[in-house]
C-alpha positions as CSV (number, residue, x, y, z in Angstrom):
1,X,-77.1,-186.3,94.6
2,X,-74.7,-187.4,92.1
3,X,-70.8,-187.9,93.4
4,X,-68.6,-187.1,90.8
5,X,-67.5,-183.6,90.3
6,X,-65.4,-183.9,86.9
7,X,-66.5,-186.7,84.4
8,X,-63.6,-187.1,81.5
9,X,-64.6,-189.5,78.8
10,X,-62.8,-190.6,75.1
11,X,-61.1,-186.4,75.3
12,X,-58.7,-186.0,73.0
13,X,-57.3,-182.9,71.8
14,X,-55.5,-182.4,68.2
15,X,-53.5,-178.8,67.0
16,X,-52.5,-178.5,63.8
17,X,-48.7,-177.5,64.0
18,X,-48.1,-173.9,63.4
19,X,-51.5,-172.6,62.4
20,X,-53.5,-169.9,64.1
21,X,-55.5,-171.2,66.7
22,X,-58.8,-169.3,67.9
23,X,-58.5,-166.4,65.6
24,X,-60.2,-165.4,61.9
25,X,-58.2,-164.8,59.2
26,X,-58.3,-161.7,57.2
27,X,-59.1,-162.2,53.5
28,X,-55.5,-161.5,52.9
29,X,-54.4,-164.2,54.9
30,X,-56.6,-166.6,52.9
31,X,-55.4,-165.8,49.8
32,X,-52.0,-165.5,51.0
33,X,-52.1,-169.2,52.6
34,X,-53.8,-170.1,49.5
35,X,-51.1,-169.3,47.1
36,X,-48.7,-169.9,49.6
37,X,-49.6,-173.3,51.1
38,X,-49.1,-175.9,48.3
39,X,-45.7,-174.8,47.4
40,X,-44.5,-174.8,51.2
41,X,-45.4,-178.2,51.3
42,X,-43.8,-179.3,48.0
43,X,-41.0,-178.1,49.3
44,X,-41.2,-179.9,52.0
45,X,-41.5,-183.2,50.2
46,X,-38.5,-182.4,47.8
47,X,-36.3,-181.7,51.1
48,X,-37.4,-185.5,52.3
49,X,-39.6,-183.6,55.2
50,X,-42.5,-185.4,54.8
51,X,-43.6,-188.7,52.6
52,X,-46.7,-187.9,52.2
53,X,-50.4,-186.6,53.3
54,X,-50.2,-187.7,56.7
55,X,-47.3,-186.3,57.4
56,X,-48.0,-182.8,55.6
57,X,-51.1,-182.7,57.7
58,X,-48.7,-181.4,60.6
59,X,-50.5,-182.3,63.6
60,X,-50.3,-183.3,66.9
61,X,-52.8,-185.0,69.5
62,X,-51.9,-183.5,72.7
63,X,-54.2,-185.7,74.3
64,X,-55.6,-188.8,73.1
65,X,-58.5,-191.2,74.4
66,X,-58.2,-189.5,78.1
67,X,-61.1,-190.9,80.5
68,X,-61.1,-190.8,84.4
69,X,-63.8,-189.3,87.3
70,X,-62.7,-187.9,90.1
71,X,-65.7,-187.6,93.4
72,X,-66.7,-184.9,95.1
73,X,-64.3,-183.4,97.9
74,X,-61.6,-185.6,96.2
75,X,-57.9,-184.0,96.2
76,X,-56.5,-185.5,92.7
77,X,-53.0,-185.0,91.7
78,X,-52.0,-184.9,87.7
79,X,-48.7,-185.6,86.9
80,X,-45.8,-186.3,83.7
81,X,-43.4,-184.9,82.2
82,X,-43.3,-182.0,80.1
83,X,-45.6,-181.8,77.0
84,X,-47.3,-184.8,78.0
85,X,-50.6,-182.7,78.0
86,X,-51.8,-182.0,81.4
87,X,-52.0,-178.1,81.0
88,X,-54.1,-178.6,77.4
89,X,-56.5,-181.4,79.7
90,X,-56.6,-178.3,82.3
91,X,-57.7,-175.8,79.6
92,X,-60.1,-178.1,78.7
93,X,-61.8,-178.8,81.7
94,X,-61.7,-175.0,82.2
95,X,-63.2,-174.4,79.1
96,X,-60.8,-172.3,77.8
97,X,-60.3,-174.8,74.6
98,X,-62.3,-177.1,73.1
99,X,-62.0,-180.9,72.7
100,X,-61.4,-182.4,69.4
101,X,-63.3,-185.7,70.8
102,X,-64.7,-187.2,73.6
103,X,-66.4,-184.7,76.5
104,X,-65.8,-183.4,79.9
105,X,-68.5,-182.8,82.1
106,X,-67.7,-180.6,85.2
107,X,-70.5,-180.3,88.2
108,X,-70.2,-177.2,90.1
109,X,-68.2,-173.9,90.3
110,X,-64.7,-173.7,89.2
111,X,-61.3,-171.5,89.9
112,X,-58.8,-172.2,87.9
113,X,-55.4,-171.0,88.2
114,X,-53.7,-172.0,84.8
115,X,-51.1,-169.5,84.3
116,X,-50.0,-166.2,86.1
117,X,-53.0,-163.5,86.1
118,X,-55.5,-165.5,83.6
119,X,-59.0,-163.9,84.7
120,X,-57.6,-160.7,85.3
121,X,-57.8,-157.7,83.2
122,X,-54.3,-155.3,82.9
123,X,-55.8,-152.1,83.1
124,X,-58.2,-152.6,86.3
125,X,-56.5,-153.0,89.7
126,X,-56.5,-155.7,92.2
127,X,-59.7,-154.7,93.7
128,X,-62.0,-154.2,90.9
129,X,-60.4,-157.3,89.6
130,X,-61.3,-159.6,92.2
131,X,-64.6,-158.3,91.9
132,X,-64.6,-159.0,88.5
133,X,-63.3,-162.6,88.7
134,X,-66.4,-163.2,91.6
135,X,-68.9,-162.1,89.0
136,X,-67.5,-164.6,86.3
137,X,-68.2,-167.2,89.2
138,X,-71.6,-166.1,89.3
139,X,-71.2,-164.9,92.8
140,X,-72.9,-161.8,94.3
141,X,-71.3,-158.7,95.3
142,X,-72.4,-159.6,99.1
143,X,-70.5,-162.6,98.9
144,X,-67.5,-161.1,97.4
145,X,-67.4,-158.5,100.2
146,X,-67.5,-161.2,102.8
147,X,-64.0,-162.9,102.0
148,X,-62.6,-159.5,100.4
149,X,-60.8,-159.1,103.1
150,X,-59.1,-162.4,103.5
151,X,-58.4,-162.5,100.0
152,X,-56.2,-159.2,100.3
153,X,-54.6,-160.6,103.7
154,X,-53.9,-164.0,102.3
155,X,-52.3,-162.1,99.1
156,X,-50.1,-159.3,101.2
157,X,-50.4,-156.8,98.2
158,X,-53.0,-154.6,100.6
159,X,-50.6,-151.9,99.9
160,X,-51.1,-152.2,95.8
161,X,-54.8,-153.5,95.9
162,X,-56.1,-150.3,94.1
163,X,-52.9,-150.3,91.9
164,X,-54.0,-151.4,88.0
165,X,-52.5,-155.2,88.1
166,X,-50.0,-154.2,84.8
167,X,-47.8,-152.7,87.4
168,X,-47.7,-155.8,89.7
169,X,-44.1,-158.1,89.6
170,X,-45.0,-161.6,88.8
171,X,-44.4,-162.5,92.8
172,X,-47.4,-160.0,93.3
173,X,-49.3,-161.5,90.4
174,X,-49.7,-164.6,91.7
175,X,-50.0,-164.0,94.9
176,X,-53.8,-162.3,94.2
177,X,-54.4,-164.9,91.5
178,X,-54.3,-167.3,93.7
179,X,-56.0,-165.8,96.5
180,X,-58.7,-165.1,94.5
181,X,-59.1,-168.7,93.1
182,X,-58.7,-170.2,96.3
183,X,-61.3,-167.7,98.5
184,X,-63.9,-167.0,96.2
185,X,-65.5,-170.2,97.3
186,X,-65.2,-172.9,94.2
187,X,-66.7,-175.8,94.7
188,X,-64.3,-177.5,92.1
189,X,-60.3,-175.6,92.2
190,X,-57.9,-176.6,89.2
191,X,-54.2,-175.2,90.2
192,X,-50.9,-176.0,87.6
193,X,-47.8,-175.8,88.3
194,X,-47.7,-171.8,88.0
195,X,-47.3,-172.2,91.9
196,X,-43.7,-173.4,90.9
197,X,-43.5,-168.9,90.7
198,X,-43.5,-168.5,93.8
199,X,-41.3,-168.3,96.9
200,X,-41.4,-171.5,98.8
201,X,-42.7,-170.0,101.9
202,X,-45.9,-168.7,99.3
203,X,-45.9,-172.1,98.1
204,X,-46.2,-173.6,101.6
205,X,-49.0,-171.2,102.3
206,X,-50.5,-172.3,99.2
207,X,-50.7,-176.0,99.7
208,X,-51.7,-175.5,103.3
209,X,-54.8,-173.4,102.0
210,X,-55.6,-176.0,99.3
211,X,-55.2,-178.4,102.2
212,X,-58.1,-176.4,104.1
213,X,-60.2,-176.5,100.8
214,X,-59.6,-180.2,100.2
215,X,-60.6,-180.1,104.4
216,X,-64.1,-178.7,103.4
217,X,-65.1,-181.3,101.2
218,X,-64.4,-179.0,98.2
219,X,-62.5,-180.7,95.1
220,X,-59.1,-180.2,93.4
221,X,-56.9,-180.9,90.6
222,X,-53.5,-180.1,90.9
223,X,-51.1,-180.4,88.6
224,X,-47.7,-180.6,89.5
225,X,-43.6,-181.6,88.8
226,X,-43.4,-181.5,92.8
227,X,-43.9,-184.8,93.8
228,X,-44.1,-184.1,97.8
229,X,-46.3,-181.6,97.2
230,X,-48.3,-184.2,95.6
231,X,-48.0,-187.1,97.7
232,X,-48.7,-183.9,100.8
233,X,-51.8,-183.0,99.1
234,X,-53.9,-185.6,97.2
235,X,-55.0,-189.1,97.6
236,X,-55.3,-190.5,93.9
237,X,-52.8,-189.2,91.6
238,X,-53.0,-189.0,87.5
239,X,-50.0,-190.0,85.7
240,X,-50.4,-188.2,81.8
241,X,-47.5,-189.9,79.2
242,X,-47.6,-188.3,75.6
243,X,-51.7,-187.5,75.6
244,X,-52.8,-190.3,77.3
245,X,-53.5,-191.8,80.8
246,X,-50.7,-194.5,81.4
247,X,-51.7,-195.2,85.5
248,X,-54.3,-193.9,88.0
249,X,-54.1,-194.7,91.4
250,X,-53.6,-194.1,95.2
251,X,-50.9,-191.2,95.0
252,X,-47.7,-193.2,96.7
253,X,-47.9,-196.4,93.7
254,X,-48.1,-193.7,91.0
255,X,-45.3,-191.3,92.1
256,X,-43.2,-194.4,91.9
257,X,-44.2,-195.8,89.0
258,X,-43.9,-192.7,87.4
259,X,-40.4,-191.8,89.2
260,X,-39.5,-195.5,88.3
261,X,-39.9,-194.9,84.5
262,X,-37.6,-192.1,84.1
263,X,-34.4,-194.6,85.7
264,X,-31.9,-194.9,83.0
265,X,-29.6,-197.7,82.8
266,X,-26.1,-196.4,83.3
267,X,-22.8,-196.7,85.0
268,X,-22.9,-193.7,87.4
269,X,-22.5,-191.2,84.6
270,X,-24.7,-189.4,81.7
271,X,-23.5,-186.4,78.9
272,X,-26.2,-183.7,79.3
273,X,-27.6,-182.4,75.8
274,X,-27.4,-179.1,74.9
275,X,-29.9,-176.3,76.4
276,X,-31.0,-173.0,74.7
277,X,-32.2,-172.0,78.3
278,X,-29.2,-169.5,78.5
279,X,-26.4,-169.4,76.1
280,X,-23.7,-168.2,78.6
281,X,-23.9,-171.5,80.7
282,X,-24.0,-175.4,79.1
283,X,-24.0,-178.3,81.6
284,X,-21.7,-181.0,80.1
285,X,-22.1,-183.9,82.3
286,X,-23.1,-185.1,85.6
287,X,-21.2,-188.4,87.3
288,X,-21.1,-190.2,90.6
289,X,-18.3,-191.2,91.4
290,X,-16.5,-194.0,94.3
291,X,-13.7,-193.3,96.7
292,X,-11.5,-194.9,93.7
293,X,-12.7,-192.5,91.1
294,X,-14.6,-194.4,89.2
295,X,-18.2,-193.9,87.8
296,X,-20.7,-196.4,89.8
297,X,-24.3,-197.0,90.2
298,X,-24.5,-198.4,92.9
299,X,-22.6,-197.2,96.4
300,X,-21.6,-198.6,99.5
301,X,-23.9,-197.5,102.4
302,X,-20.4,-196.9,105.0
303,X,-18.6,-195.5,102.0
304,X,-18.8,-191.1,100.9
305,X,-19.2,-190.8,97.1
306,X,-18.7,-187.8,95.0
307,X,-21.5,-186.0,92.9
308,X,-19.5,-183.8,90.1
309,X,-21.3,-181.7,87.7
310,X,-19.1,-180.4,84.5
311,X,-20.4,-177.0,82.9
312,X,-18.9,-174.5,80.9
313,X,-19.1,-170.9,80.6
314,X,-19.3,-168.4,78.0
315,X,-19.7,-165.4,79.5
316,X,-18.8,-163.9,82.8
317,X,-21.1,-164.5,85.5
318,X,-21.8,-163.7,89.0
319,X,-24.0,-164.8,92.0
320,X,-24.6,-168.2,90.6
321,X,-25.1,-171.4,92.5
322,X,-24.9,-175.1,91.2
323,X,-27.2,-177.7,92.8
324,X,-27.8,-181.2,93.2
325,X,-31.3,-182.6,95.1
326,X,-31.2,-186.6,96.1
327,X,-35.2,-187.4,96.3
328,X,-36.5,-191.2,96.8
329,X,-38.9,-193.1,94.7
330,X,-41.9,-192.0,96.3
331,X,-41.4,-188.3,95.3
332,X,-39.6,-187.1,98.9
333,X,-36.8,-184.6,98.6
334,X,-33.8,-186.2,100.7
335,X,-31.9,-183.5,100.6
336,X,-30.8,-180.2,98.4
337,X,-27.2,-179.0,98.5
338,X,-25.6,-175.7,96.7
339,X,-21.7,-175.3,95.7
340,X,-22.1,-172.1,97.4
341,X,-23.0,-173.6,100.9
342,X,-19.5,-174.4,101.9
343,X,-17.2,-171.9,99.6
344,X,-16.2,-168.8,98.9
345,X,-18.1,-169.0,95.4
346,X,-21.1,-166.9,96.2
347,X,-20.2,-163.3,95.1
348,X,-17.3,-164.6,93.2
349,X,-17.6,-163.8,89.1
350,X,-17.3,-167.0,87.4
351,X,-14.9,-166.6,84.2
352,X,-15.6,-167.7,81.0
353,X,-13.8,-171.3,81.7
354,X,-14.7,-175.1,82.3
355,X,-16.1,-175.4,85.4
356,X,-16.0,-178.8,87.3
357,X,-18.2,-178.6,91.1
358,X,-17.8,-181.5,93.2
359,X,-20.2,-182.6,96.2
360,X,-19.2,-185.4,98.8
361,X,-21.9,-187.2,100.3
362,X,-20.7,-189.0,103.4
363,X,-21.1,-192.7,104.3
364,X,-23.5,-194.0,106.9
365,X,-26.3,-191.5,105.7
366,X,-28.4,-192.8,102.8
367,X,-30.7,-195.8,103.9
368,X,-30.4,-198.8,101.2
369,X,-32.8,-198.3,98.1
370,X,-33.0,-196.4,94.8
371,X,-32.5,-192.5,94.5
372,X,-32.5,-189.9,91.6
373,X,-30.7,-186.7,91.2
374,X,-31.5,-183.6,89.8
375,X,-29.2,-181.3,89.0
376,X,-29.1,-177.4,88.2
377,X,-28.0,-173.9,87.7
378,X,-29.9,-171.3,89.8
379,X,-28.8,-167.0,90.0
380,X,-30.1,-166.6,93.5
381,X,-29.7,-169.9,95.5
382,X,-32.8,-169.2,98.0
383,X,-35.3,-168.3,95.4
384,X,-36.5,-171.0,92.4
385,X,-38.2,-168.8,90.6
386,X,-38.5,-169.3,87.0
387,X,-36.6,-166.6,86.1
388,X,-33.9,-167.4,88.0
389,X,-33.1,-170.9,86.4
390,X,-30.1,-171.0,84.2
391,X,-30.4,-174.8,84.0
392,X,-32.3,-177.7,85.4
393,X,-31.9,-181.4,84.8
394,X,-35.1,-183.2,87.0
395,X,-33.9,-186.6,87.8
396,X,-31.0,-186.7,85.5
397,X,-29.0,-189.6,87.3
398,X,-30.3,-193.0,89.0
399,X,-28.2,-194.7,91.6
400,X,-28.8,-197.0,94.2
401,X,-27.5,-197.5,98.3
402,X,-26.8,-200.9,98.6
403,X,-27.3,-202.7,102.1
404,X,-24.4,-205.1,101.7
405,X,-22.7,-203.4,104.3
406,X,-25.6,-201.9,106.2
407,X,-25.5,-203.1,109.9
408,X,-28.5,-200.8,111.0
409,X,-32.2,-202.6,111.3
410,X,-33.8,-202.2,107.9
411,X,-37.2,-201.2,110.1
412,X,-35.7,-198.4,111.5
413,X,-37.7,-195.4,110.9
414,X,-36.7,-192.3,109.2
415,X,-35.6,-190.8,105.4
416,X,-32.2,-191.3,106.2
417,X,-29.9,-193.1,108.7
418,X,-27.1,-191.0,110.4
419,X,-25.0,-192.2,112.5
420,X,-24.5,-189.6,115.6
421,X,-22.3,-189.0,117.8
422,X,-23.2,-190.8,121.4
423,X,-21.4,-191.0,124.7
424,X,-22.8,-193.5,127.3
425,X,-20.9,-192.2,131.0
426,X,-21.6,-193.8,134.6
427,X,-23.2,-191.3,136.5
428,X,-23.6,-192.3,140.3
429,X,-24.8,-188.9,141.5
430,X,-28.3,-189.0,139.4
431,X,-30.7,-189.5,141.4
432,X,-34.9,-190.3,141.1
């Protein structure tokens, strides 16, 4: 019996850059792009937008030259940064696009869970939906009855399962999404980063299910910005940069390769560009900064350091929390603190103002080695919703622990390296 579950060979994909995709035109649109298309573009070339045919083509490759296998019962991370086409190779492999070159061959049944309610039709409810999504599997109603059950239990929407989904929140959504894509038996699951929608207590259940799947010798392909959830979850590991396959490997090399490429070269300090996320809050800067006050990239392992994050405000605001996460090289998060943990600032309204929050690491905690911080903007601290984000900056800042001064044994086990509090007393009454 052949091995491999999902063959990828020479796939690229090409879009042509604001054009209809997928849909017929109407014979006014024809004639309208007709007439209308050679003046846009000599317009274009008059404005110095393009020097020629290649350029007037406007298109992309999203992917280009992809190729990779991944076995049977294999548990295969995808990862890179945004835009570097691993939802378009998802699609593809889903058949929900077609390749511009190359193939993908796919042996046995798949779920896919691309983006929040794709299988599922608004006006039917959750029930006649996940019956609807086990008859795209090719699955028989007697096998959709035996995990009905678990799929509503695993969801916890039993109390809306005969509500039409176009009522469901997003939470709900995804919730009987994935339930259904993960119970309905696949023998081949493909899961992107729509878990990121979720609470973090779904998104444990999640992996831990996907971890039972993986257990039963079924395959995945998970595409994700979480590296732990990565590293947790799947032994080889895809790294995607701009449309084409730059390493495949055991997941712990790639995670740091791939962490490793995005470390800047700086002094301890970086200007943040610009977002159109939300126009009432700009991050300005992020810096790290010594006991002297002065940007470093590198810090003593005995001495605190500062973390400050400049932003500005346009608009009043309220409820809003500032964070900074520390994760290592191979994709663990260290630690995640909030400018709300340890002041008054959590029901406070922020005035329109520059804002300036400061975080003090202490000494004696990080072991030696490399670190990168991401930094953020969040309206509700304890859920990372989407929705919720004001700002995000993944692994804005590099900076690195130095061991100079670290009198601990480098074997010592553990993330970190604090030092606790111990008290060592005689104690002549103890006895066997």
């Amino acid at each position: 019996m052949n091995d491999i579950a999902i063959r990828v060979e020479g796939l690229s994909k090409k879009f042509h850059i604001g054009r209809r995709q997928g849909k017929h035109k109407t014979l006014r649109e024809t004639l309208t792009d007709a007439f209308v298309s050679p003046i846009r573009r000599a317009g274009k070339l008059l404005r110095g937008q393009a020097a020629g045919a290649a350029e007037l083509d406007e298109t992309i490759w999203a992917l280009k030259d992809i190729s990779f296998e991944v076995k049977r019962g294999e548990a295969v991370g995808i990862i890179g940064r945004n835009g570097s086409g691993k939802s378009t190779l998802l699609k593809i492999l889903s058949r929900i696009t077609e390749p511009s070159k190359g193939f993908a061959e796919i042996h046995g049944r798949v779920g896919s869970l691309l983006e929040v309610g794709t299988g599922f039709h608004q006006e039917l409810t959750g029930r006649e939906n996940i019956y609807l999504n086990g008859a795209i599997l090719g699955m028989k109603r007697a096998e959709i009855d035996r995990n009905f059950n678990e799929i509503v239990a695993f969801s916890e929407v039993e109390k809306f399962i005969d509500t039409p989904v176009k009522h469901y929140s997003s939470g709900m959504y995804l919730r009987l999404a994935f339930a259904v894509a993960a119970h309905l038996e696949p023998e081949i699951l493909l899961v992107d980063e729509v878990l990121a929608v979720g609470d973090l207590e779904f998104q444990k259940k999640c992996l831990g299910k996907m971890q039972d799947i993986a257990g039963e010798g079924r395959t995945i392909f998970f595409v994700s910005h979480n590296m732990s959830a990565i590293n947790r979850l799947c032994s080889r590991t895809v790294w995607v940069d701009a449309g084409q396959v730059r390493h495949i490997g055991l997941t712990p090399d790639v995670i740091e390769s791939y962490l490793s490429s995005q470390i800047k070269d700086c002094v301890g300090e970086v200007k943040l560009p610009i977002s159109d996320i939300n126009s009432k809050l700009q991050m300005k800067f992020v810096r790290i900064l010594s006991k002297d006050d002065k940007p470093v990239a590198m810090v003593d392992f005995q001495k605190s350091f500062r973390i400050e994050i400049g932003y500005e405000i346009s608009a009043p605001l309220k409820g809003i929390s500032v964070l900074c996460r520390i994760t290592d090289l191979q994709g663990n998060i260290i630690c995640t603190s909030w400018d709300t943990d340890t002041t008054d600032w959590k029901e406070r309204v922020r005035e329109p103002v520059p804002y300036l929050s400061i975080c003090t690491v202490p000494g004696c905690l990080l072991r030696p080695g490399r670190y990168l911080l991401t930094v953020g903007v969040f309206t509700d601290k304890h859920s990372l919703v989407s929705n919720n984000i004001f700002v995000t900056h993944e692994n804005i800042l590099s900076f690195e622990v130095s061991s100079t001064n670290y009198f601990l044994n480098l074997t010592r086990m553990g993330i970190i390296t604090p030092l606790f509090g111990w008290e060592v007393i005689r104690n002549e009454q103890c006895t066997d």
